[in-house]
C-alpha positions in Angstrom: -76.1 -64.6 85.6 -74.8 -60.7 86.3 -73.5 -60.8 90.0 -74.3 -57.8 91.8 -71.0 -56.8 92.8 -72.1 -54.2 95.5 -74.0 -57.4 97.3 -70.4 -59.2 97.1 -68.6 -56.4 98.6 -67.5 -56.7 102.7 -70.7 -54.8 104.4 -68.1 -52.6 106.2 -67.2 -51.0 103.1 -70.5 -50.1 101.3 -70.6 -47.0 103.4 -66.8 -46.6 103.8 -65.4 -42.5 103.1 -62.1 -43.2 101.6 -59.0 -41.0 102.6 -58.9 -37.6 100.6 -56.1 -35.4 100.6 -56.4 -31.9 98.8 -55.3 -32.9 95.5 -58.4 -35.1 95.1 -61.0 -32.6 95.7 -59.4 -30.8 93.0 -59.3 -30.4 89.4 -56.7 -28.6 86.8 -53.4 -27.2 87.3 -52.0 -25.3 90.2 -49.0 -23.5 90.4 -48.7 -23.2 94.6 -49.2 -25.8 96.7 -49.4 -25.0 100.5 -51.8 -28.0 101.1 -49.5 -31.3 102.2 -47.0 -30.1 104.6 -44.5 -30.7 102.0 -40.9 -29.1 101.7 -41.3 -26.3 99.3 -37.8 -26.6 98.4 -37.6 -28.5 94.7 -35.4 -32.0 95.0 -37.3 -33.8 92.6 -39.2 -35.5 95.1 -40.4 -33.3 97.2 -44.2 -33.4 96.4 -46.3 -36.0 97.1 -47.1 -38.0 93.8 -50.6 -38.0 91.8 -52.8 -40.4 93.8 -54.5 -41.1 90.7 -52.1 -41.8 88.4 -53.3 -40.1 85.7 -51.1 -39.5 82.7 -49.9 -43.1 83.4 -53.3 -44.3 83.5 -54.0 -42.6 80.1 -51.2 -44.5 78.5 -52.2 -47.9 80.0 -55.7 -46.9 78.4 -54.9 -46.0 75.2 -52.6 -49.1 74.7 -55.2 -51.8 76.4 -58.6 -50.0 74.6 -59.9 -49.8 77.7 -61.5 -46.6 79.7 -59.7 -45.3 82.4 -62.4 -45.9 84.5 -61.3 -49.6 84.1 -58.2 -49.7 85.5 -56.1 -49.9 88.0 -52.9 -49.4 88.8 -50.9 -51.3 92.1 -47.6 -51.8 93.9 -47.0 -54.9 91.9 -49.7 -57.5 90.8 -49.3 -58.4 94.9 -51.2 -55.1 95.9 -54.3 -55.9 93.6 -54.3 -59.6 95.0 -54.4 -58.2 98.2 -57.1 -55.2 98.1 -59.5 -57.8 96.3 -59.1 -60.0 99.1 -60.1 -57.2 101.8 -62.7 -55.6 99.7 -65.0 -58.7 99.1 -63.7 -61.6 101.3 -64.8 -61.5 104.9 -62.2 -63.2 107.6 -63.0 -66.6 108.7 -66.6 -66.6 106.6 -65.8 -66.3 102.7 -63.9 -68.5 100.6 -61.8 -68.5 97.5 -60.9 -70.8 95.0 -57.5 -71.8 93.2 -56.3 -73.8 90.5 -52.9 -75.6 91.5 -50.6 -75.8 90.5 -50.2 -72.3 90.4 -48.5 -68.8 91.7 -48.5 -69.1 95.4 -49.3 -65.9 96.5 -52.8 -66.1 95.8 -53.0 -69.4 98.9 -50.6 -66.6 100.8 -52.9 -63.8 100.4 -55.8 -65.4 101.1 -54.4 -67.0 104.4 -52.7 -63.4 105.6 -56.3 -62.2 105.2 -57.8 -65.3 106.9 -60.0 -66.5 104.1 -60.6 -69.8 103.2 -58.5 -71.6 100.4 -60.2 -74.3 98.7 -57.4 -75.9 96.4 -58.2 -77.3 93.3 -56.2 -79.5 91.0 -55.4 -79.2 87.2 -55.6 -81.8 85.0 -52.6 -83.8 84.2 -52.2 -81.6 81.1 -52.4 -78.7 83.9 -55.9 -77.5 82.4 -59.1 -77.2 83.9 -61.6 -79.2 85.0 -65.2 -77.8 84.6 -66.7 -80.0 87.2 -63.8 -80.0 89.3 -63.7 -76.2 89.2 -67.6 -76.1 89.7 -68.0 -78.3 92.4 -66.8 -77.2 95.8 -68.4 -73.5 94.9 -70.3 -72.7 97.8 -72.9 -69.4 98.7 -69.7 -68.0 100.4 -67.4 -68.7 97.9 -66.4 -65.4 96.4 -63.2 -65.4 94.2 -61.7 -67.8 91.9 -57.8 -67.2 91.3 -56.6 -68.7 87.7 -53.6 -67.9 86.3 -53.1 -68.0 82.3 -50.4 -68.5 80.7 -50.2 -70.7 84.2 -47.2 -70.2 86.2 -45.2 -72.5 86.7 -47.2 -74.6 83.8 -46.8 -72.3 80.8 -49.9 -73.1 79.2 -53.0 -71.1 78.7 -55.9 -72.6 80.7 -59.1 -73.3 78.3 -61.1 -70.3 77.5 -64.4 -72.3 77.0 -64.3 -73.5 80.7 -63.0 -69.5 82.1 -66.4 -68.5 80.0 -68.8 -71.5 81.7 -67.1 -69.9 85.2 -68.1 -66.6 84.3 -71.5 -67.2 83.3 -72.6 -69.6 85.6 -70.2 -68.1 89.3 -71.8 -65.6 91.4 -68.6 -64.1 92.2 -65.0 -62.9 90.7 -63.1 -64.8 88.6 -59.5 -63.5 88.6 -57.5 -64.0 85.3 -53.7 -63.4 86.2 -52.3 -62.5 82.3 -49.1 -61.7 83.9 -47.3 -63.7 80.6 -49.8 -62.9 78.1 -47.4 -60.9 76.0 -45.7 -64.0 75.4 -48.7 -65.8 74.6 -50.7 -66.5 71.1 -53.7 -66.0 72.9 -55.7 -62.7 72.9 -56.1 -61.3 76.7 -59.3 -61.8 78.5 -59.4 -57.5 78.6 -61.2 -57.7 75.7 -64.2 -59.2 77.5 -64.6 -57.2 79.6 -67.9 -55.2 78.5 -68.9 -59.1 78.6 -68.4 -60.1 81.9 -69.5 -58.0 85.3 -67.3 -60.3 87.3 -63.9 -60.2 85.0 -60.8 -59.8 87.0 -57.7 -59.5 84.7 -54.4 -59.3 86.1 -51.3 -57.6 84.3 -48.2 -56.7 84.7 -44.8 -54.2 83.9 -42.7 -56.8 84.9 -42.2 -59.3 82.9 -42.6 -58.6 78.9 -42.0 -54.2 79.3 -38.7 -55.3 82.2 -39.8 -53.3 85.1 -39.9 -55.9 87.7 -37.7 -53.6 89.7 -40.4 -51.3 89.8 -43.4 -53.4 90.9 -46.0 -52.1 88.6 -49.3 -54.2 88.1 -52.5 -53.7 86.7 -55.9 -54.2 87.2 -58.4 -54.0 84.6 -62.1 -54.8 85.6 -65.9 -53.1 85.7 -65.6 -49.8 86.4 -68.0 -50.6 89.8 -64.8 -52.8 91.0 -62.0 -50.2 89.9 -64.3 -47.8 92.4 -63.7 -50.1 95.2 -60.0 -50.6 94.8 -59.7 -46.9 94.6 -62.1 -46.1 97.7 -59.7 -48.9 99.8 -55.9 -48.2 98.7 -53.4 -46.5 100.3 -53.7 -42.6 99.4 -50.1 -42.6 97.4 -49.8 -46.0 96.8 -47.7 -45.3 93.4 -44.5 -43.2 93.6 -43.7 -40.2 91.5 -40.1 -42.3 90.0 -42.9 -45.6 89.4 -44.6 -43.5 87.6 -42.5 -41.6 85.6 -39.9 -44.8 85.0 -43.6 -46.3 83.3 -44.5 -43.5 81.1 -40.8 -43.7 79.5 -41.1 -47.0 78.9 -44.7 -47.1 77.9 -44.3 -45.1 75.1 -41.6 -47.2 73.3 -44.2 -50.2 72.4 -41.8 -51.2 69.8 -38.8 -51.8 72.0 -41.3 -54.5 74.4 -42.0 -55.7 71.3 -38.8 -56.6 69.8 -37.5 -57.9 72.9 -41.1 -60.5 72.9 -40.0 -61.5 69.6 -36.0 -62.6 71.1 -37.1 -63.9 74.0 -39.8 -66.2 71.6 -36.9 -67.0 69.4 -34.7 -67.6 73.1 -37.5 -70.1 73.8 -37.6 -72.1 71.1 -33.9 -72.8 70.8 -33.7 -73.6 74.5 -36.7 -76.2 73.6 -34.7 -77.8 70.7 -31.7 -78.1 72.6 -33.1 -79.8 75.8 -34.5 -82.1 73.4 -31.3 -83.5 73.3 -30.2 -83.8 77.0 -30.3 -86.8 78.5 -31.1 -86.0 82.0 -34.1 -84.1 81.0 -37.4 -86.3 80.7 -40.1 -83.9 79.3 -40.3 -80.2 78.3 -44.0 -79.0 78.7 -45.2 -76.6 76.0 -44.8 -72.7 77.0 -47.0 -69.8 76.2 -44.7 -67.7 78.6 -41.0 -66.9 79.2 -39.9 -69.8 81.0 -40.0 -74.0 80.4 -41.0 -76.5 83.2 -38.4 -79.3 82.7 -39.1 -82.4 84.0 -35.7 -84.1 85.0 -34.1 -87.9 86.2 -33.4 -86.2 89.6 -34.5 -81.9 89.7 -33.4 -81.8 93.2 -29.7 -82.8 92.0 -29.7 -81.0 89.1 -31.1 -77.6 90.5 -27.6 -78.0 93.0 -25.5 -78.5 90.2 -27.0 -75.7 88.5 -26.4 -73.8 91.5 -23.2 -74.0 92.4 -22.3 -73.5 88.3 -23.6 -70.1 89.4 -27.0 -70.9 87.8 -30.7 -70.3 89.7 -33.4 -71.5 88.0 -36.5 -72.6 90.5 -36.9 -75.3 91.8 -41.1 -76.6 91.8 -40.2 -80.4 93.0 -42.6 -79.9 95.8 -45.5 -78.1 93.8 -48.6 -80.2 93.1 -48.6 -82.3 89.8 -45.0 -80.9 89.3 -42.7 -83.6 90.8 -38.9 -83.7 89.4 -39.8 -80.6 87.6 -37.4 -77.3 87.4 -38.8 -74.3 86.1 -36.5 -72.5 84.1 -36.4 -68.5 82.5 -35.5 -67.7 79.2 -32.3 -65.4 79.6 -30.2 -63.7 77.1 -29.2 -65.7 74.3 -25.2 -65.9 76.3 -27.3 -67.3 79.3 -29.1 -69.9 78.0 -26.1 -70.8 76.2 -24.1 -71.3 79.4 -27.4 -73.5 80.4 -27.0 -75.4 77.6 -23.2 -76.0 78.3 -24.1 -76.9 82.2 -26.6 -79.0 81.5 -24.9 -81.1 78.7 -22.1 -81.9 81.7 -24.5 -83.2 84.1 
């Protein structure tokens, strides 16, 4: 099955002129620009950025092995969620799908935009369910939201079921890779020229530690990129975003080392809950946190807490009950963890 994707776009849009400001009816490199009502006078920021994103796009590219064309790039992971939902969901009609336990602002989205959320549950061993999964599709059920490595599980979700969805779902199916450097997994972008309806989801920050600059990223059929451009805000990525990315992006080796600690972080954090006594289970991780399952989280997070501590608290999350989900820090942090949690 090859979904049409122009049939699953909001009617609306099909005919939609997207803003254009002078620098996208353009092409080179000017020296004067008298078309944005901009101050002339140079204070770093005083033009408007590149709407396009291009020489950060080219990096992204060139790293992923993907075609510019298949990207793009958003104010955080959030942004992407967000223009997917507008671009194919219609209010109060369409319907999406998620796998819980999960990240939340998928179910937030979706209700901000009025869609439908049809919740469905993980496995005990927080994997998918083929049938489950399959089931409640319906002719207006247009995305399905999964998350691998899984927050707040840790795990990656299994790749035979993602590839039945793909095969078999008239619609998008959204893989949020958000952890995937962490992972030993290879990431669903290189699928891609596989799968019409591939979403994948990632991110600057987590692994690359931008999360102060909300950078995500979008890679998908170029026919989807197309819509995500034609809807988004004109400057939707600031000049500092951009330029803060292109420093970091091209020291690959630094992410990379600082993967490899955090791996090592992980591991030593594993070994030594194994000997707490407070702390019940300690799910495997393909990502850079653990979900602990404790005697009493609640009690434990506010102990945590007022040892000047925040870890978070998932309790109250689906299949998740007694369970803390805790980052990996710095090898002092997770030290002073260690120490806390050995008092308790």
């Amino acid at each position: 099955m090859i979904p049409d994707i122009s049939k699953l776009l909001r009617p609306h849009l099909k005919n939609l002129k997207p803003y254009s400001s002078a620098r996208d009816e353009f092409a080179g490199e000017a020296q004067i620009f008298m078309d944005a009502n901009e101050n002339p006078f140079a204070t770093g920021y005083n033009r408007y950025p590149d709407p396009h994103q291009k020489k950060l796009k080219q990096k992204i590219a060139s790293i992923q092995h993907v075609s510019e064309d298949q990207l793009f790039i958003g104010h955080g992971s959030d942004e992407v969620i967000d223009l997917l939902l507008r671009a194919f969901c219609v209010p109060t009609i369409d319907e999406v799908i998620i796998a819980e336990p999960t990240y939340g602002m998928y179910q937030v989205s979706a209700r901000i935009n009025d869609i439908k959320v049809k919740p469905v549950k993980l496995t005990a061993s927080f994997d998918l369910d083929k049938e489950c999964i399959l089931s409640p599709i319906s002719a207006h059920t247009k995305l399905i939201f999964l998350c691998s490595p899984n927050n707040p599980t840790g795990n990656i979700l299994n790749p035979d079921t993602i590839h039945t969805l793909l095969k078999n779902f008239n619609g998008l199916v959204l893989i949020d890779e958000a952890y995937i450097d962490f992972a030993s997994s290879p990431s669903w972008v290189t699928e891609l020229g596989r799968y019409k309806n591939l979403v994948v989801l990632q991110t600057l920050s987590k692994a690359w530690g931008l999360a102060g600059l909300r950078l995500g990223m979008c890679f998908a059929d170029s026919t989807i990129i197309s819509v995500l451009n034609k809807i988004k805000l004109p400057y939707n990525i600031s000049e500092p975003q951009q330029q803060a990315a292109l420093k970091a992006l091209h020291d690959v080796k630094k992410k990379e080392r600082e993967v490899k600690k955090i791996l090592a972080q992980r591991q030593w954090l594993t070994e030594k809950m194994n000997d707490i006594k407070i702390i019940n289970h300690i799910y495997p991780s393909e990502a850079n946190f653990l979900l602990v399952k404790m005697t009493d989280a609640r009690a434990v997070y506010q102990k945590l807490l007022a040892g000047g501590i925040v870890v978070r608290d998932r309790s109250k999350v689906v299949l998740c009950q007694n369970c803390l989900r805790i980052t990996v820090g710095t090898t002092e942090e997770n030290e002073a963890l260690i120490t806390l949690l050995k008092k308790l």
